[in-house]
C-alpha positions as CSV (number, residue, x, y, z in Angstrom):
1,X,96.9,120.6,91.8
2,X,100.5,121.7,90.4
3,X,101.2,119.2,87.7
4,X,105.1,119.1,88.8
5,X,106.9,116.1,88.2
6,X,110.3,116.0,90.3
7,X,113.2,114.1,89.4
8,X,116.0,112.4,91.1
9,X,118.1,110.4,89.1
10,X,122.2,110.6,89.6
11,X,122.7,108.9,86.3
12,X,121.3,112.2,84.4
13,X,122.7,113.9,81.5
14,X,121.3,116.0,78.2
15,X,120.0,113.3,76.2
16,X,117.6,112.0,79.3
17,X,116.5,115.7,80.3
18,X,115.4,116.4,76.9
19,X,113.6,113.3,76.8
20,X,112.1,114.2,80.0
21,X,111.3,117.7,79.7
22,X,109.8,116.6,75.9
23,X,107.3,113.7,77.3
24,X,106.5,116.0,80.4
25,X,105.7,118.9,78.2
26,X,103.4,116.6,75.7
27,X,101.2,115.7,78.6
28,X,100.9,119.4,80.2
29,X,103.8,118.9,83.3
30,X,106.9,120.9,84.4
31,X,110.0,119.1,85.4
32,X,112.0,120.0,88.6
33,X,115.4,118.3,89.0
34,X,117.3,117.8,92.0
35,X,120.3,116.5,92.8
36,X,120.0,114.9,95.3
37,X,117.2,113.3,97.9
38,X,118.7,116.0,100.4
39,X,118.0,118.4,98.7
40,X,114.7,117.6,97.6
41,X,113.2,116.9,101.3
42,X,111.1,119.8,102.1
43,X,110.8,120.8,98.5
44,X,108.6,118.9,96.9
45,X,104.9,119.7,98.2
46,X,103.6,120.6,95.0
47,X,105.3,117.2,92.8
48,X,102.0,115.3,91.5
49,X,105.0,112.8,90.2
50,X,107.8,111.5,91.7
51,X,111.4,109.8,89.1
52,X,114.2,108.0,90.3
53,X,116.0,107.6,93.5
54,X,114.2,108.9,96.1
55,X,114.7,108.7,99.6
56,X,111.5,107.9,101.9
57,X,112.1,111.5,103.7
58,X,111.4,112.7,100.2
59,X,108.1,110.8,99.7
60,X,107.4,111.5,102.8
61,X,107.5,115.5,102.7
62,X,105.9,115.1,98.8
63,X,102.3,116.3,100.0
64,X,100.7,115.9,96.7
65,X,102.2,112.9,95.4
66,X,100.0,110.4,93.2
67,X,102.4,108.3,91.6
68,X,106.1,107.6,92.5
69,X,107.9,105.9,89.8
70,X,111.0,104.2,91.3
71,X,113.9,103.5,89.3
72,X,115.4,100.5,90.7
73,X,113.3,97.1,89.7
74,X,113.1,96.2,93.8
75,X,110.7,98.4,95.6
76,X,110.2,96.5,99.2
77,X,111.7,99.9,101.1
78,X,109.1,101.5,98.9
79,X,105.6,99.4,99.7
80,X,104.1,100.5,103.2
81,X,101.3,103.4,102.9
82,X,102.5,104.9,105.4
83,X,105.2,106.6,104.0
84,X,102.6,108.5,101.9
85,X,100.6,111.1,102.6
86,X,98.1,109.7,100.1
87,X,98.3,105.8,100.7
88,X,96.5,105.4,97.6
89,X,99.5,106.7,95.3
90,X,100.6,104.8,92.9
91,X,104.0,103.4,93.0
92,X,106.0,101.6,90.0
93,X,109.2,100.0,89.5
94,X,111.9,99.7,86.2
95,X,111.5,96.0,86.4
96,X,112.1,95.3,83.0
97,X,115.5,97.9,82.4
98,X,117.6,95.7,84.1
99,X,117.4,92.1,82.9
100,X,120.3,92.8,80.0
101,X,123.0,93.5,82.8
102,X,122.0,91.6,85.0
103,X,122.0,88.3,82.6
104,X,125.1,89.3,81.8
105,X,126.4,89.5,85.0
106,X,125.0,85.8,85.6
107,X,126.1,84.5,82.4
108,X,129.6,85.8,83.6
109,X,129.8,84.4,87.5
110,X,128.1,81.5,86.1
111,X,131.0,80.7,83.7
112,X,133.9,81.5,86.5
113,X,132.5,79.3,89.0
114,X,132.0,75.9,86.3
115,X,135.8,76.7,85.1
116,X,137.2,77.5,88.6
117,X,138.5,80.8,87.6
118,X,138.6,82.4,91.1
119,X,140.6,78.9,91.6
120,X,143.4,79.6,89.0
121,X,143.5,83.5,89.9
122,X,145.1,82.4,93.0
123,X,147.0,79.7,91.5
124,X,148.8,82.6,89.7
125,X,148.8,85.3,92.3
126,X,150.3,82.4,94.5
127,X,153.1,82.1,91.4
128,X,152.0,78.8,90.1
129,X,151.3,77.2,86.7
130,X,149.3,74.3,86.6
131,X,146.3,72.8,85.7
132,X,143.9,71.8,88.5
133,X,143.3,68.5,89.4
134,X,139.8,67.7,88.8
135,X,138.6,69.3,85.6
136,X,136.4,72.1,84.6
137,X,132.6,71.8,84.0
138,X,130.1,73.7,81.4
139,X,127.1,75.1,80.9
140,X,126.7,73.0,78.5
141,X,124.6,69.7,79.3
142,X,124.2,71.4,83.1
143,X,120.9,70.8,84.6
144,X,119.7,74.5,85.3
145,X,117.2,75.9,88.1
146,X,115.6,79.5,88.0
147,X,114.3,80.9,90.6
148,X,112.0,83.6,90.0
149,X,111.0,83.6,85.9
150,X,110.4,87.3,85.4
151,X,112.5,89.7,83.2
152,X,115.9,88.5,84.9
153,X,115.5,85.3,84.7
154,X,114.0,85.1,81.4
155,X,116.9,87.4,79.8
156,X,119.3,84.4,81.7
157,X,117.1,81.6,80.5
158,X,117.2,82.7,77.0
159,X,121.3,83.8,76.9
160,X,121.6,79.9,78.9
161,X,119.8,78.2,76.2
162,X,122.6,78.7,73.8
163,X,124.4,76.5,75.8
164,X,121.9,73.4,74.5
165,X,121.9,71.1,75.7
166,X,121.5,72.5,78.7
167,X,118.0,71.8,80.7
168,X,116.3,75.1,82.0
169,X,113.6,74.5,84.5
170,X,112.0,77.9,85.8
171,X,110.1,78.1,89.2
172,X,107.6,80.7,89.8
173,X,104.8,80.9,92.1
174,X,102.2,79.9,89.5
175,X,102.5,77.3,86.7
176,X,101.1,79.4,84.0
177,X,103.4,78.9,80.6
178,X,106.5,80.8,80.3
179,X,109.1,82.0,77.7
180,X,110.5,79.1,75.2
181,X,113.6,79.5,76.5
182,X,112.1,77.4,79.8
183,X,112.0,73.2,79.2
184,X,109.5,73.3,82.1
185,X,108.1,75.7,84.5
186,X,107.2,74.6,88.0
187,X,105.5,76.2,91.0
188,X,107.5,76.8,94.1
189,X,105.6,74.5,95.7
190,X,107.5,71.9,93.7
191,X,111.4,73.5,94.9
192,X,112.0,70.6,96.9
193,X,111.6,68.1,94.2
194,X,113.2,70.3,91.6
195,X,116.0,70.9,93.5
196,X,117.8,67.6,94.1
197,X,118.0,67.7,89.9
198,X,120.0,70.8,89.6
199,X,123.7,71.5,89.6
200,X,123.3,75.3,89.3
201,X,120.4,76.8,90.8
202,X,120.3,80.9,89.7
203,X,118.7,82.9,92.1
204,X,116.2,86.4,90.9
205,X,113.2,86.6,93.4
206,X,112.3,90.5,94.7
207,X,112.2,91.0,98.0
208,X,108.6,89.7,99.8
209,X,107.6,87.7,103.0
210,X,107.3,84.5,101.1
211,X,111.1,84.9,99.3
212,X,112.7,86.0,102.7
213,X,114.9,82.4,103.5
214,X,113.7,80.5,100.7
215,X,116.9,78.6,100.2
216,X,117.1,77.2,103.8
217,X,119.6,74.9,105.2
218,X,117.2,72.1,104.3
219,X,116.9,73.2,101.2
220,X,120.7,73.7,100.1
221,X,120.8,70.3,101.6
222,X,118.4,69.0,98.7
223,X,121.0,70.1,96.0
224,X,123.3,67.4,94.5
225,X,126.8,67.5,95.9
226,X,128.9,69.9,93.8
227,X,125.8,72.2,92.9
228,X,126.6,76.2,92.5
229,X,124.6,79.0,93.6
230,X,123.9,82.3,92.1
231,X,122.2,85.2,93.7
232,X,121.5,88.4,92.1
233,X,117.6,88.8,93.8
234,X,117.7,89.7,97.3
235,X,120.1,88.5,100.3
236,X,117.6,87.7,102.6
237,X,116.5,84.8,100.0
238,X,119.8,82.7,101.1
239,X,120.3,81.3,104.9
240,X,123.9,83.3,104.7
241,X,125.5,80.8,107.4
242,X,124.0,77.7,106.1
243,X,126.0,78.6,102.7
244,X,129.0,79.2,104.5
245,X,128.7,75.7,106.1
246,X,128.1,74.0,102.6
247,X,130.8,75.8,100.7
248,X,133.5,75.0,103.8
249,X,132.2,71.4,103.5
250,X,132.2,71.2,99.9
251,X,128.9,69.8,99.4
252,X,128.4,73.4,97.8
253,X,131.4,72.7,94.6
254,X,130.9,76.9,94.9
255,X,128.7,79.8,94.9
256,X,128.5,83.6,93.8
257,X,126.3,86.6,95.6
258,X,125.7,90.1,93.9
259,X,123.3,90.7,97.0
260,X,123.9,90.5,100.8
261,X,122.7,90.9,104.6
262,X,124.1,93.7,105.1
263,X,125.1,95.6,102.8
264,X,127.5,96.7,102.7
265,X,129.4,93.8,104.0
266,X,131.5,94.2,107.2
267,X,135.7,93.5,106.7
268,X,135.2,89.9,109.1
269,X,132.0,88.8,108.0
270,X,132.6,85.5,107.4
271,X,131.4,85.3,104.2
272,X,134.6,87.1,102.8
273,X,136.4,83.8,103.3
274,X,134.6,81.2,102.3
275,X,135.5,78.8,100.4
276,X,135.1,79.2,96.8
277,X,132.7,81.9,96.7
278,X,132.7,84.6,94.3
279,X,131.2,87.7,96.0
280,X,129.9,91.5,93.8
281,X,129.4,94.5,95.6
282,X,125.6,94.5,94.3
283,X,126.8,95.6,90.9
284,X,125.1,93.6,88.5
285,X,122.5,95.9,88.1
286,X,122.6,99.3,89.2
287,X,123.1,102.0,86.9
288,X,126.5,100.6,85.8
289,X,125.5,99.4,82.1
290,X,124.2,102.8,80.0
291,X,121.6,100.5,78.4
292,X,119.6,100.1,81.9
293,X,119.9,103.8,82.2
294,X,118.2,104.6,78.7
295,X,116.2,102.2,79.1
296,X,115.0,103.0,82.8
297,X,114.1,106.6,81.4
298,X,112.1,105.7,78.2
299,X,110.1,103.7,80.9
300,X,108.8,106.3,82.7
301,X,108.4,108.7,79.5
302,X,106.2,105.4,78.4
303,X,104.1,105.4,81.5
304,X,104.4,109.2,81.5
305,X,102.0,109.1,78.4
306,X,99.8,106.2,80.0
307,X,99.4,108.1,83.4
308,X,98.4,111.5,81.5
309,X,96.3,109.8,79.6
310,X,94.1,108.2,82.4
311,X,95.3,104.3,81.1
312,X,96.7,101.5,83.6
313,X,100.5,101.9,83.9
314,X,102.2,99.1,82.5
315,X,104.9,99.1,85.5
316,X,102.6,99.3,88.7
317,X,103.5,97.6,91.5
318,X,101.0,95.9,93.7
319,X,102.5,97.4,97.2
320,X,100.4,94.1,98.9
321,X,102.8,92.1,96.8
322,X,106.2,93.8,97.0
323,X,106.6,93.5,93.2
């Protein structure tokens, strides 16, 4: 077998070649760059290794592939064997380079929805100066729901916790402990109960058959009139026209979505105008902070090393799973 490792990645430049070429050479592989999936499709039948944005064409045509380490966290285009030749090939995700940006990014939508920012934007676009009838609200003493306690959430949790004395419940699907910066961790099992106690529920589930609609009408329904909603995990998580309907009714005080069905969104979809929602065009992550870039390389130069050297990567993904 070639030991070829081919790369995709449109974020490339010196600095992350020579690291690449420099781990690949340590553990006795050549580096093949492309720039683009297009032109890697039909050129790739001798890659053991797979980096970075790769179409499924390109998987697809990779006739020797073990391992394909993606570099976005969310891998659910990326889990059905049958887009490899071998469906035993190993497939990993960057979970873990993204929770700095995206916390940000929370942090952020978080603050200009509790202080009605998008509010006084068009007070003054309008011409206006005033101060809005009804106050601002804080992070600070908000009861706080996180949905889906892995690197995202964590990196939120432990940026929200400055905001003491703020109550940070996470909900995961087991109840094992989690990081400090959690008051209590609950099982998803428990939503329902949990929910009717938050006002801002934040939103960082991957994309699987059990997270697909998990914040139902019913469910939106549970949370305390005036509650906000963040989504930066997946948009098939939120019933999009049930959160229309709350926001319109204000029983929703507002909401904000980095992630939509579909993306991109259509010119009328009616989520465009409603009411006090603050809407990203799935930017919080991405390759749009140079941290998660570094970082997403020094990741698979890390689990270069471990696959070369026979040990369990640290970044698998269980394909069963989606994460």
């Amino acid at each position: 077998m070639s030991k070829t490792i081919g790369v995709i990645i449109d974020f490339l430049n010196e600095t992350y070649e020579r690291q690449i070429n420099e781990a690949a050479a340590r553990c006795g592989y050549t580096v093949r760059y492309f720039p683009s999936s297009a032109a890697a499709v039909g050129n790739v039948d001798d890659c053991e290794i797979l980096y970075g944005h790769c179409s499924k064409k390109v998987i697809a045509s990779a006739k020797s592939l073990k391992w394909y380490c993606c570099c976005w966290a969310g891998v659910d285009h990326f889990c059905d064997d049958a887009i490899y030749c071998d469906p035993d090939c190993l497939l990993t995700n960057s979970a873990g380079a993204y929770g700095v940006t995206i916390c940000e990014h929370l942090i952020m939508t978080c603050l200009m929805l509790l202080r009605r920012q998008m509010e006084y934007t068009e007070v003054i676009r309008e011409g206006g100066w005033r101060v809005l009838p009804g106050g601002i609200r804080s992070l600070y003493g908000s009861r706080i729901t996180v949905l889906g306690t892995g690197d995202i959430g964590t990196q939120f949790a432990r940026r929200a916790h400055a905001f003491l004395p703020a109550r940070i419940v996470g909900v995961r699907r087991s109840a094992k402990p989690g990081d400090p910066a959690f008051d209590e961790i609950r099982t998803i099992t428990e939503l329902d109960a949990v929910l009717p106690q938050t006002d801002l529920l934040v939103m960082a589930l991957p994309s699987t058959a059990e997270t697909a609609g998990v914040l139902s009408r019913e469910r939106m329904a549970l949370l305390p009139q005036g509650a906000y909603v963040v989504n930066v995990g997946r948009g098939t998580a939120v019933d999009q026209e049930a959160l229309i309907d709350a926001l319109n009714a204000g029983h929703l005080a507002g909401a904000a979505l980095d992630v939509v069905v579909p993306e991109p969104l259509p010119a009328d979809h009616p989520l465009r105008t409603a009411k006090n929602l603050l809407l990203t065009p799935h930017v919080a992550g991405n390759m749009t902070l140079g941290h998660t870039c570094t970082r997403n390389v020094e990741m698979f130069c890390e689990d270069l090393e471990n696959y070369a050297a026979g040990r369990p990567l640290r970044h698998l993904v269980d394909r069963r799973k989606g994460y």
